[in-house]
C-alpha positions as CSV (number, residue, x, y, z in Angstrom):
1,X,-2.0,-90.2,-56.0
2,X,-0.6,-89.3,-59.5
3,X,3.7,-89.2,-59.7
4,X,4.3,-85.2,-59.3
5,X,7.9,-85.8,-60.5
6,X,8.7,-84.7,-64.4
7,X,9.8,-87.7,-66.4
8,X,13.5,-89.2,-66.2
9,X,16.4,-87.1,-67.7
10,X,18.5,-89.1,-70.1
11,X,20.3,-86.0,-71.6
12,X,24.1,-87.1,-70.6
13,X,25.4,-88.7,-73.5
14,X,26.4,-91.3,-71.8
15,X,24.1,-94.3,-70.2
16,X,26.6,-94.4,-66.8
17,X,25.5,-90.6,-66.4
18,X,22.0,-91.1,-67.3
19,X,22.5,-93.4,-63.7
20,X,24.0,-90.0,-61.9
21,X,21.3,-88.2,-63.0
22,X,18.6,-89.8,-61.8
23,X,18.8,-87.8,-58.9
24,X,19.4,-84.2,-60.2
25,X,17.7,-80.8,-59.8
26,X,16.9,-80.1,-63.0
27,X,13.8,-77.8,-62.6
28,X,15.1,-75.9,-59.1
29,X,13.9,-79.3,-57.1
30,X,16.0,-81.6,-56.3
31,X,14.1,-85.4,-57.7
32,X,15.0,-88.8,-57.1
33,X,13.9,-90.9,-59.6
34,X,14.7,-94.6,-57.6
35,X,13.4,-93.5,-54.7
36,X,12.3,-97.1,-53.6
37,X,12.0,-100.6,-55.8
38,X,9.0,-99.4,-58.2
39,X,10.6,-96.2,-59.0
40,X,13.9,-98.3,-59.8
41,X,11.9,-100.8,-62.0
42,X,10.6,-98.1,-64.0
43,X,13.7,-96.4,-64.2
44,X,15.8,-99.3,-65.9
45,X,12.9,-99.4,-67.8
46,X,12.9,-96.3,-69.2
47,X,16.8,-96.1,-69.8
48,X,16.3,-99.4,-71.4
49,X,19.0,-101.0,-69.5
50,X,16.6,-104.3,-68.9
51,X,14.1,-106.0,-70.9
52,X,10.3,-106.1,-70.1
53,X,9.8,-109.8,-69.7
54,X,13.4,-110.2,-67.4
55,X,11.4,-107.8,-64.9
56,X,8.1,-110.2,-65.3
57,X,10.5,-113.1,-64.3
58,X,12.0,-111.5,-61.6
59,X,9.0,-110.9,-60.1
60,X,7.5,-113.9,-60.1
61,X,10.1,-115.3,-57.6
62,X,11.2,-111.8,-55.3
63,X,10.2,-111.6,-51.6
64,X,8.4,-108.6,-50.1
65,X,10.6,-105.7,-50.0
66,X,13.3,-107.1,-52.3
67,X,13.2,-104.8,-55.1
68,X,13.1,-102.1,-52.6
69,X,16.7,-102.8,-51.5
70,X,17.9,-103.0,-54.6
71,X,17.1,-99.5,-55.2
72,X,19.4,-98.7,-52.1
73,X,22.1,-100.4,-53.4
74,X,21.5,-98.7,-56.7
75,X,21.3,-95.4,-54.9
76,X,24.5,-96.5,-52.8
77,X,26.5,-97.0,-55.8
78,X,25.3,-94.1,-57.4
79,X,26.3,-91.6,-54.7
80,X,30.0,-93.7,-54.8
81,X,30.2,-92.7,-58.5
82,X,28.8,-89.6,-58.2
83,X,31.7,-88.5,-56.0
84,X,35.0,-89.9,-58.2
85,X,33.1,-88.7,-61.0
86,X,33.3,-85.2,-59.5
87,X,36.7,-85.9,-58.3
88,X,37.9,-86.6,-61.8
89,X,35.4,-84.5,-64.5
90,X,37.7,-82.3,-66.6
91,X,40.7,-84.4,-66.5
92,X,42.4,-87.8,-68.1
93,X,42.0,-90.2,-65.9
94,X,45.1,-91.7,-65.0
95,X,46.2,-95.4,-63.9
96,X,46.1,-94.7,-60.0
97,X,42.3,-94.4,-60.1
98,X,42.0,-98.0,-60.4
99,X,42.3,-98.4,-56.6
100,X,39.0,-96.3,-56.3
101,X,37.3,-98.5,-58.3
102,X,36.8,-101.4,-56.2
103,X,33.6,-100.7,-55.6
104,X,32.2,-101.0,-58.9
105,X,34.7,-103.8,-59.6
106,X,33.2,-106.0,-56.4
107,X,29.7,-105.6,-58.5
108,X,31.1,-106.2,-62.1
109,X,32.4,-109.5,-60.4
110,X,29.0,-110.6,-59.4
111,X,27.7,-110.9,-64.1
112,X,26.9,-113.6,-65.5
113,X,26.8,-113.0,-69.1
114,X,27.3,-115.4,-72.0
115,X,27.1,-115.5,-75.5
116,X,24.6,-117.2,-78.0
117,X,24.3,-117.4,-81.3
118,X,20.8,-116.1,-82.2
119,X,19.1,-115.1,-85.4
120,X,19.6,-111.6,-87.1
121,X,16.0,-109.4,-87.1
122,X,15.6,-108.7,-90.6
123,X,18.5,-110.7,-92.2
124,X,18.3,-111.5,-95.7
125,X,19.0,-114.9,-97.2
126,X,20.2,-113.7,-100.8
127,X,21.6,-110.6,-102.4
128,X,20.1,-108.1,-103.4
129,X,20.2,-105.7,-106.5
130,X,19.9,-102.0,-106.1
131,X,20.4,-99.2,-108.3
132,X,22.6,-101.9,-110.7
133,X,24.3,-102.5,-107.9
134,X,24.5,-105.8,-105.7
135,X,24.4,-105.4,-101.9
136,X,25.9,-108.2,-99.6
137,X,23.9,-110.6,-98.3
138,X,23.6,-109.6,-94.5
139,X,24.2,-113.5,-92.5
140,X,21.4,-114.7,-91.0
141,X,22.8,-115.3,-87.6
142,X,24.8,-112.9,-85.2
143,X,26.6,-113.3,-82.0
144,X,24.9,-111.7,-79.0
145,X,26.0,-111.3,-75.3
146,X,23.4,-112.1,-72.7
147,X,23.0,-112.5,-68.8
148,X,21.6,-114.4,-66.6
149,X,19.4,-112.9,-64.0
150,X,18.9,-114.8,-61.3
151,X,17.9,-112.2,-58.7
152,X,16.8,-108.9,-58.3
153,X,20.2,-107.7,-57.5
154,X,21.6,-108.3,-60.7
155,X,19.4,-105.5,-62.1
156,X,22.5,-103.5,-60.8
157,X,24.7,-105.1,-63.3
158,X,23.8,-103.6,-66.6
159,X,24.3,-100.4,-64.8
160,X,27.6,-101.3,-63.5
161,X,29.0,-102.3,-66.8
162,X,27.6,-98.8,-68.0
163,X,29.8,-97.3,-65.6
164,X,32.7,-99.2,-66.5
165,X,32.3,-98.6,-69.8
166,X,32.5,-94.9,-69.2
167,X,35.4,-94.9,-67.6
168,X,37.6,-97.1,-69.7
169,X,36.3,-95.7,-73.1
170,X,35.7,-92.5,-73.1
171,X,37.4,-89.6,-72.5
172,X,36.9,-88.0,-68.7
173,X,38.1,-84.5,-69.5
174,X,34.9,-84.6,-71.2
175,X,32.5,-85.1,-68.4
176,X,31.5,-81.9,-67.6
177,X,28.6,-80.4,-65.3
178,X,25.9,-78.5,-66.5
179,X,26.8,-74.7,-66.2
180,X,23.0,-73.9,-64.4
181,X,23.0,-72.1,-61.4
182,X,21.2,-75.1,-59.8
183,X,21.3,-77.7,-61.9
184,X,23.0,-81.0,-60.6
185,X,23.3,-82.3,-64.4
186,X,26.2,-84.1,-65.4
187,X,27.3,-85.0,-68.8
188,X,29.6,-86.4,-71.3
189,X,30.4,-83.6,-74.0
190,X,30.4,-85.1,-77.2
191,X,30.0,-81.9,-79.4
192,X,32.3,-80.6,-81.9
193,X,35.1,-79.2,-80.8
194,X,33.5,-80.0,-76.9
195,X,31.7,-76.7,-76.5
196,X,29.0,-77.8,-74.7
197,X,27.5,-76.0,-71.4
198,X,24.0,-76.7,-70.5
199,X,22.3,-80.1,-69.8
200,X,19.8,-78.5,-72.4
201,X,19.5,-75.7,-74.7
202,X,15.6,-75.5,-73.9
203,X,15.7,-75.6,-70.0
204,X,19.3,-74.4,-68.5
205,X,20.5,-72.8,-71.9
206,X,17.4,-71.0,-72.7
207,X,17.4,-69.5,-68.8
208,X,20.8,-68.8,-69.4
209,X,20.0,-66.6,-72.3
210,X,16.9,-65.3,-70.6
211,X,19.1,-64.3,-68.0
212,X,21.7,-62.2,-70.0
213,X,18.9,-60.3,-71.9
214,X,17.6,-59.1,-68.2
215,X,20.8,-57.8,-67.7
216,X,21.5,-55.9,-70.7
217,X,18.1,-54.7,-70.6
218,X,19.1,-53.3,-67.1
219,X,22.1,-52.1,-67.9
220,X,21.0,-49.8,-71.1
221,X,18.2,-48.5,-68.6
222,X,21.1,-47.0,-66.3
């Protein structure tokens, strides 16, 4: 039977609420996108927080059922964030939430990740002239983190240090939730002067405007 659900939301600004939002009502009905291993493979896929070919490896050596309680533990840690995030949205976060954190910290704890020097994609060997002018020579080689994944349930990881990364560089009186009647949406307001309302202008803004023409239709009827 064809997937009925609309495709993921990754509207939040911010990769660690992409993760909250992959449960979210964003159409009246409540979805859950990682509702059991599959669903959690294509996920990550889609948000691009793992590689094709580290899935193919992983599941050349996973037992029956292993992927699927991953996605609980995903789903686990999701509803755990889901509910400081709430708890803290709107406001600076301040030292003392550290002792709420060990959660994600007893996850972070579990990486693996290493550095390599690999090549550059698309780095040139010589300078180059352009417009009379010389451009650097880019260096062939780069430094690049990596990680090892050993398991399935180190697909969490990437997600974990997306959550981390929210909440120790950006700023949380900037999380906000989307203003929709229904919606479940949460994200991280990075617009100009942080005016931002809606999880999207065409789906909760546009109702919103929708809605206030109604109304002033109504009222210069009466």
């Amino acid at each position: 039977m064809a997937d009925q659900r609309p495709a993921p939301l990754f509207v939040a600004d911010s990769p660690g609420l992409d993760f909250l939002n992959s449960k979210a009502i964003p159409l009246d009905v409540e979805v859950e996108w990682i509702g059991s291993g599959e669903d959690f493979i294509a996920w990550l896929l889609e948000a691009r927080f793992v590689p094709p070919e580290v899935v193919a490896e992983l599941r050349k050596t996973a037992v029956p059922g292993e992927f699927d309680a991953v996605a609980a533990q995903a789903r686990k840690l999701r509803e755990w964030f889901r509910q400081f995030v709430k708890a803290h949205k709107g406001k600076s976060l301040k030292p003392k939430a550290l002792q709420e954190l060990e959660p994600l910290n007893r996850v972070l704890a579990r990486d693996e990740e290493f550095g390599q020097v690999v090549s550059r994609d698309g780095g040139r060997k010589r300078p180059e002239e352009r417009n009379g002018h010389v451009v650097p020579l880019v260096h062939g080689l780069v430094w690049k983190r990596q990680r090892r994944w050993r398991s399935p349930d180190t697909l969490l990881l990437p997600i974990a240090k997306a959550m981390a990364q929210l909440v120790c560089e950006e700023e949380f009186q900037h999380v906000k939730a989307c203003e929709g009647p229904q919606c479940t949406i949460i994200f991280l307001d990075r617009t100009r002067g942080h005016h931002r309302r809606w999880c999207s202008m065409a789906v909760c803004g546009n109702r919103a405007k929708q809605a206030a023409h109604r109304e002033r239709v109504l009222r210069a009827r009466r």
